[in-house]
N, C-alpha and C positions, 0 to 999 in steps of 0.2 A: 504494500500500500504506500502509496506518495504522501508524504511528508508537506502539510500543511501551513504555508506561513503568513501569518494575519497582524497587517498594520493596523494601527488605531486606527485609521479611518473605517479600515474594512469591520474591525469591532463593533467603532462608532453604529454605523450603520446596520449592522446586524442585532445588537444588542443595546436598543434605547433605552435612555435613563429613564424614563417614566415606566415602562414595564419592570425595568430592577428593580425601582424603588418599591412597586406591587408586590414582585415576587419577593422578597425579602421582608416586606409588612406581612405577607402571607406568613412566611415559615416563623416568622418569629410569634406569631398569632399562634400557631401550631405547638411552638414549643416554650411557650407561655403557659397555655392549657396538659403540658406533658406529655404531650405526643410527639416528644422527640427523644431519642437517643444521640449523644452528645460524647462519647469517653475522653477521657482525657488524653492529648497528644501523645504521642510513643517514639521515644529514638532511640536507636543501636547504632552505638559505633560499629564501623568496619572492621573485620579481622584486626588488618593491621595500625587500628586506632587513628589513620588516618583521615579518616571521612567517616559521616555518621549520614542514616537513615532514619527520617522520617516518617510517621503510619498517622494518619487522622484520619479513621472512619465515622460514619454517624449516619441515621437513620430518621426518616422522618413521615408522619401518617400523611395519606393525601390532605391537600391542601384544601377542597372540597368533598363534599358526599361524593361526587362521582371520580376524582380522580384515587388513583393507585399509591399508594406506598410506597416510596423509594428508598435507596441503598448508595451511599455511594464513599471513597475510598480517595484522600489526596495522599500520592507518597513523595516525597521528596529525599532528593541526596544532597549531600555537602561535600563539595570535594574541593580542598584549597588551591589546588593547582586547576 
């Protein structure tokens, strides 16, 4: 798969601020009322304690009666070089 690269503008225009600021009033409405799972961040250094990994997952009820439940998962690495 091709490897995807997105300027601000192309963001810009795909992801307007008035629908963020929706969807994020949403979830925080969701997980106000505890329907969110939230854990706390997780990092593991690398073997050779050069670089550490990142884990933030979290779950959240749909955001109305008809949508779905999601799932989702940010990892991150630190690598100083």
């Amino acid at each position: 798969m091709p490897l995807l690269f997105l300027n601000r503008e192309d963001v810009e225009a795909l992801l307007p601020m008035q629908e963020c600021i929706e969807v994020v009033e949403a979830g925080l409405r969701v997980l106000a009322r505890g329907g969110a799972v939230q854990p706390l961040r997780t990092a593991y250094w690398m073997p050779d304690r050069h670089g550490l990994l990142g884990v933030m997952p979290g779950m959240l009820d749909g955001l109305s009666e008809e949508e779905q439940p999601v799932a989702g998962i940010k990892v991150l690495t630190v690598v100083p070089d």
